[in-house]
C-alpha positions as CSV (number, residue, x, y, z in Angstrom):
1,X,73.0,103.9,129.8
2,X,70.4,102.0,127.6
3,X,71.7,104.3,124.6
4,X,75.2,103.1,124.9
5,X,74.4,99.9,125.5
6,X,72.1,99.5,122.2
7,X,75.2,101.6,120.6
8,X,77.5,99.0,121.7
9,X,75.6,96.0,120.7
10,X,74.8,97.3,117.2
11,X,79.2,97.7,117.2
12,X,80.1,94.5,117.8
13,X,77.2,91.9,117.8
14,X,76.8,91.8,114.2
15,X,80.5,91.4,113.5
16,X,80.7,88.4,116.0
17,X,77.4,86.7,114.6
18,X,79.4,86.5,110.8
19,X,82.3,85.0,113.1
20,X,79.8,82.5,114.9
21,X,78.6,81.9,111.3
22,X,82.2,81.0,110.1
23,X,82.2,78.6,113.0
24,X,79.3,77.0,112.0
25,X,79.7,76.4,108.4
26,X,83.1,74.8,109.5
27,X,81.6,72.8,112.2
28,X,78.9,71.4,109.8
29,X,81.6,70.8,106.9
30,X,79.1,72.8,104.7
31,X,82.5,74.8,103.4
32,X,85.5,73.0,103.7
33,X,89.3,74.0,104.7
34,X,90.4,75.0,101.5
35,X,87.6,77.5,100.8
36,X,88.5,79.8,104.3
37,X,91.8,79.3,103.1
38,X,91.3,80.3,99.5
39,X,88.6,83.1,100.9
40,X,92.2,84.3,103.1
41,X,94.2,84.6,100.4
42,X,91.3,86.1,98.5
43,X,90.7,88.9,101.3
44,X,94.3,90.0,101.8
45,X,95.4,90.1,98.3
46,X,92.7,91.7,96.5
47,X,89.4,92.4,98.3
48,X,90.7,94.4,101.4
49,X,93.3,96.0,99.1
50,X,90.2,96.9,97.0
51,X,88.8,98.3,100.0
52,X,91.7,100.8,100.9
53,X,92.3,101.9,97.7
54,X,88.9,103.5,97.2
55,X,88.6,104.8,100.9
56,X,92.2,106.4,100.6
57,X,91.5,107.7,97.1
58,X,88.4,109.5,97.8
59,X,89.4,110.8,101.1
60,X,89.1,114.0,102.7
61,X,92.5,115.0,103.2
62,X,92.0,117.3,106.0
63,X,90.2,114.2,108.1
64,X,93.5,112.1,106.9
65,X,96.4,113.8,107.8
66,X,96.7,114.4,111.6
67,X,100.3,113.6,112.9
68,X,99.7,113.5,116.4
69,X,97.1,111.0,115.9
70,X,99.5,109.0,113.8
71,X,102.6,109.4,115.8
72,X,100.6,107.9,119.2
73,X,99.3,104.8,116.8
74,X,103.0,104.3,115.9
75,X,104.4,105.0,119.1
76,X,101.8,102.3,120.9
77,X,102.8,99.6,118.5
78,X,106.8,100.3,119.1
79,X,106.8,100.5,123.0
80,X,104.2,97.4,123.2
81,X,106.6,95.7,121.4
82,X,109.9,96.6,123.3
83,X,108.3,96.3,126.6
84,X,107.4,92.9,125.5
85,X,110.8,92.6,124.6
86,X,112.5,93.5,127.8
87,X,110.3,91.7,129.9
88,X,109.4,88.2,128.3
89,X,112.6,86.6,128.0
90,X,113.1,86.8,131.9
91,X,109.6,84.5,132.2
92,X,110.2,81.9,129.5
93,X,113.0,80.2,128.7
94,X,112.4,78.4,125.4
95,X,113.4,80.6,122.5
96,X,110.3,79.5,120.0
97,X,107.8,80.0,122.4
98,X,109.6,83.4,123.1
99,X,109.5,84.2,119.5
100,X,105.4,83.0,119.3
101,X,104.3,84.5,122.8
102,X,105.7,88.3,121.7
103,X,104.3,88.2,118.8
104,X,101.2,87.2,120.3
105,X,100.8,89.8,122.5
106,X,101.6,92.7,120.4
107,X,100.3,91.9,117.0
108,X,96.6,92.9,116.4
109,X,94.1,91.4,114.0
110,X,93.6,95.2,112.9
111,X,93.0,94.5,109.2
112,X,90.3,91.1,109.1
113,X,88.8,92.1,112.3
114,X,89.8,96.0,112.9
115,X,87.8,97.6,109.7
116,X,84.0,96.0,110.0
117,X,84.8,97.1,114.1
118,X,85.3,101.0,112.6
119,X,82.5,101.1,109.9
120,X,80.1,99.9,112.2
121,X,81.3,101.9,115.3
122,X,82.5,105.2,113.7
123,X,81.0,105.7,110.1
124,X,82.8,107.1,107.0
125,X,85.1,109.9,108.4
126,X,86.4,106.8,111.3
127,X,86.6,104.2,108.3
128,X,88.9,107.2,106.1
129,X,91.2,107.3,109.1
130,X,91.4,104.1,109.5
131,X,92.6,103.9,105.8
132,X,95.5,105.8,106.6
133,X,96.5,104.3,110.0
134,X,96.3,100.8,108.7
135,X,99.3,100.9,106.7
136,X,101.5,102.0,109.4
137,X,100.0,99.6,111.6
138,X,100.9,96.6,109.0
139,X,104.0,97.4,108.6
140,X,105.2,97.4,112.1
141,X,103.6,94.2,112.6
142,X,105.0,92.6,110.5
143,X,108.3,93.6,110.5
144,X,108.6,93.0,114.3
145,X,107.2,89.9,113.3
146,X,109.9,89.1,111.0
147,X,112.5,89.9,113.6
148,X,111.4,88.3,116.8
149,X,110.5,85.6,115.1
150,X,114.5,85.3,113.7
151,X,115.9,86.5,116.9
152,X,114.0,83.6,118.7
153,X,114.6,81.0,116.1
154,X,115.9,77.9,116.5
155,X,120.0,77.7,116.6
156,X,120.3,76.4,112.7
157,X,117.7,78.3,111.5
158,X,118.9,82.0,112.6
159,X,119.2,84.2,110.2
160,X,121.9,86.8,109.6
161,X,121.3,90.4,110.0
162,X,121.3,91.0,106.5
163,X,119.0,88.4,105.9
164,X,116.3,89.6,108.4
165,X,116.6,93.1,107.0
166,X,116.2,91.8,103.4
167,X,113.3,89.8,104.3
168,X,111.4,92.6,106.3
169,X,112.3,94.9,102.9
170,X,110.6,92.2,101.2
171,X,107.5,91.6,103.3
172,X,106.8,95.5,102.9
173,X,107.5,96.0,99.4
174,X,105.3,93.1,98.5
175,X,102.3,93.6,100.8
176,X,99.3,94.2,99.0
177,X,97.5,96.6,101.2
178,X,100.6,98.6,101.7
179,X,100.6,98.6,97.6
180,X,97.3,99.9,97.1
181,X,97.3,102.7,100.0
182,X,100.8,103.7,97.3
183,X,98.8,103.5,94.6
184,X,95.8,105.6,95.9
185,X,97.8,108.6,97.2
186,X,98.6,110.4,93.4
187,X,94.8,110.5,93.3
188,X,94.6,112.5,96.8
189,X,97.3,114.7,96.8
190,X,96.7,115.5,92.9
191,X,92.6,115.4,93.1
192,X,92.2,113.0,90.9
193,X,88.5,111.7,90.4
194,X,87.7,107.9,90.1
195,X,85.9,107.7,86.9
196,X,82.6,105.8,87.8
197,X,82.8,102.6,86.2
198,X,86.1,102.2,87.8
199,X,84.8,103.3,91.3
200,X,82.1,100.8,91.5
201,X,84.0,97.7,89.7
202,X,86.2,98.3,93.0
203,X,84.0,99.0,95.2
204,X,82.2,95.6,94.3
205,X,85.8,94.0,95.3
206,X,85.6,96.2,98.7
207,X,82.3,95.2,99.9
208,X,83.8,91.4,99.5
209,X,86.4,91.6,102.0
210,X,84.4,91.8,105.7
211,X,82.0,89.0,105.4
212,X,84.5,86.7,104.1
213,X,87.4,87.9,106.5
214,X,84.8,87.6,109.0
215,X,84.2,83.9,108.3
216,X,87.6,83.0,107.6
217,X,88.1,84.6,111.5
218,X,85.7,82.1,112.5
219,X,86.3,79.0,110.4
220,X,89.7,79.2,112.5
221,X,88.2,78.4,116.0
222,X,88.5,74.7,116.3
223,X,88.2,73.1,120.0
224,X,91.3,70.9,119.3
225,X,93.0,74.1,118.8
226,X,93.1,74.7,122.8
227,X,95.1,71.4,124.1
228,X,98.2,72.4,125.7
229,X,100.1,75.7,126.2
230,X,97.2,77.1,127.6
231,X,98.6,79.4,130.5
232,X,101.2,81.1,127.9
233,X,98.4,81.4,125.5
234,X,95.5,82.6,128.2
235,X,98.4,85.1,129.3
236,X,99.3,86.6,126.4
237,X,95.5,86.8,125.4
238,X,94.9,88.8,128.3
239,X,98.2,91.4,127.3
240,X,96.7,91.6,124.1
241,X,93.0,91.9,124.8
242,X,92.9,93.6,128.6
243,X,96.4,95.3,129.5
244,X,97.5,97.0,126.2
245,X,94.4,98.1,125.2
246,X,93.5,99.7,128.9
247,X,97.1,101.3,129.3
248,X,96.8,102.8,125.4
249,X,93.5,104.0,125.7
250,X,93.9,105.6,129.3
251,X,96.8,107.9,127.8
252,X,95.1,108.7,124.6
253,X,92.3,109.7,126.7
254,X,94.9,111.6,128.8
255,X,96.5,113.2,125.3
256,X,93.2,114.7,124.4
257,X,92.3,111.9,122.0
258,X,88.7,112.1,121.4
259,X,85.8,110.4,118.8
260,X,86.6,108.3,115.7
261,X,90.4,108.5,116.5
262,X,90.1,107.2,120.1
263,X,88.1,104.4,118.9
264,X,90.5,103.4,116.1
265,X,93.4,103.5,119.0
266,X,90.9,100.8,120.9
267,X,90.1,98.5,118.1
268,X,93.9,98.9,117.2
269,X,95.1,97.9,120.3
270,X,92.3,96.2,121.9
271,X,91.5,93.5,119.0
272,X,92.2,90.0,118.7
273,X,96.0,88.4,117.7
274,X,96.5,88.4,114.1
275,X,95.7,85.0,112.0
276,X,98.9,85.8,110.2
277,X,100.8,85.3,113.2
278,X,100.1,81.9,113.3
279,X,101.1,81.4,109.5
280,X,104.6,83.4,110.0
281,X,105.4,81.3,113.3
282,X,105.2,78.0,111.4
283,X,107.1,79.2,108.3
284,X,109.9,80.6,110.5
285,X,110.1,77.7,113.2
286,X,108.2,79.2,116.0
287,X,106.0,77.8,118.5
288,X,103.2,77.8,115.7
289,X,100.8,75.8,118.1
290,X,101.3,78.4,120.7
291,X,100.7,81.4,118.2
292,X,97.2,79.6,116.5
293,X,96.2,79.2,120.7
294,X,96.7,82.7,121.3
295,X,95.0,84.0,118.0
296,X,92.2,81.9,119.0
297,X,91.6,82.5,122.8
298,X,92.4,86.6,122.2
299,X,89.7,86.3,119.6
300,X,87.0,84.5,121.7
301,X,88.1,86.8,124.6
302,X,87.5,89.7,122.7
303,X,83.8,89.4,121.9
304,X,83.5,90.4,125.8
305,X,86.5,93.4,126.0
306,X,85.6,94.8,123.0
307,X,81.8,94.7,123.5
308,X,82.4,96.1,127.2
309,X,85.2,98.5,126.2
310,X,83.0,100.0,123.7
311,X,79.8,100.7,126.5
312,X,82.5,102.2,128.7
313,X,84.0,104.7,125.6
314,X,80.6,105.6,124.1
315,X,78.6,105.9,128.2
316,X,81.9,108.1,129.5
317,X,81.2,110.5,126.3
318,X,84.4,109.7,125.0
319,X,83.3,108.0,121.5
């Protein structure tokens, strides 16, 4: 008991207390709005790409490539999201808070909030699996984002179909992280050694992206944030931090899923709403104000259903 309880604390505690930081440094104006937004950019475009080059570039392919354990990640994502699908519509009525409340529920912060959770929890063969499930994982989010977010849009600003597919084709192509997992995979199938100076000029780059994506996560968790919405938001928080996450892990537990690769399915489906859901909901006329109260309350929720998630996994001999 006391072991798993000092295992999960040394998990998730320190990730939370650079989050708490972010939220102090915003609350005390000592960084303003344009540095966490700058330090955003900064993480998804370059740092965090940095990161999954070099981890998917000097991977072990025989701890990357499992199918099964990639298929189940995949097939999580896709049935959350029809479920979610079927089922919202016949609750709420108003298309952009349709759209925002979907995306919500389904859409996990696995990239900003998802990696410090595996290096900490699972070590270097959980953070090279990771690697390799993360682009899969972007992907789907965001191209469900793309089209719930059209389907639900309002009246004059619905896309055509060939317009939603463009703009999905467009969101993958372009995605950095997606880019750099591409560019790592000649030097994995091929064997291909980093020469050093290259290896550490990018691991310097790599080693930027938790603490700032960390206090970027927290810099976003404003009181004001909370007025109004707040069932829809509080409900899909609760899909997305309780109901997913329990149904997931009970099957993968089921399906033999084990160690490093059943914590990844937890922290994939058992981590906060994505802080790009509530950037894509204002571009494409959703509920944005909806999406930024979900992505706040599933990521002050989840400092408890991780934290306790974790004690249950690693106490049950499961992690």
């Amino acid at each position: 008991m006391l072991e798993s309880l000092l295992f999960s604390i040394n998990t998730v505690v320190p990730v939370f207390i650079i989050v708490a930081v972010g939220v102090l440094l915003k609350y005390k104006n000592f960084m303003d709005n344009s540095f966490f937004s700058q330090s955003e950019k900064f993480v998804f475009k370059i740092a965090l790409p940095a990161y999954l080059f070099i981890e998917v570039a000097t991977a072990d392919t025989s701890v990357v490539f499992d199918s099964k354990f990639i298929i189940y990640c995949v097939a999580g994502i896709v049935l959350s999201f029809l479920i979610l699908c079927v089922f919202v519509p016949i609750f709420i009525k108003s298309n952009d808070k349709r759209g925002a409340f979907i995306q919500g529920a389904y859409r996990s912060n696995f990239a900003l909030l998802g990696v410090p959770l595996a290096a900490n929890m699972l070590g270097q063969e959980g953070m090279t699996q990771i690697a390799m499930i993360l682009p899969f994982a972007i992907v789907l989010f965001n191209m469900f984002a793309v089209i719930i977010l059209s389907v639900y849009a309002p009246v004059n600003k619905k896309l055509k179909t060939l317009q939603i597919i463009k703009n999905i084709l467009i969101n993958i192509i372009t995605n950095p992280l997606i880019l750099a997992v591409i560019a790592a995979l000649p030097f994995i199938f091929f064997k291909i050694n980093l020469p050093p100076i290259i290896n550490k000029s990018v691991a310097y780059l790599a080693n930027l992206s938790m603490p700032l994506a960390l206090l970027s996560l927290g810099a976003n968790c404003t009181l004001n944030s909370f007025k109004g919405r707040f069932k829809l938001a509080f409900t899909a928080s609760v899909l997305k931090t309780i109901i997913i996450p329990i149904v997931t892990v009970v099957i993968a537990i089921l399906l033999g899923f084990r160690n490093e690769q059943l914590g990844i399915i937890f922290i994939l489906f058992g981590g906060p709403t994505a802080i790009s859901s509530y950037i894509m909901a204002k571009n494409m006329d959703g509920d944005y104000e909806l999406a930024g109260q979900i992505m706040l309350i599933s990521t002050i929720m989840c400092t408890g259903t991780i934290f306790l998630g974790v004690f249950l996994l690693r106490f049950l001999n499961y992690i």
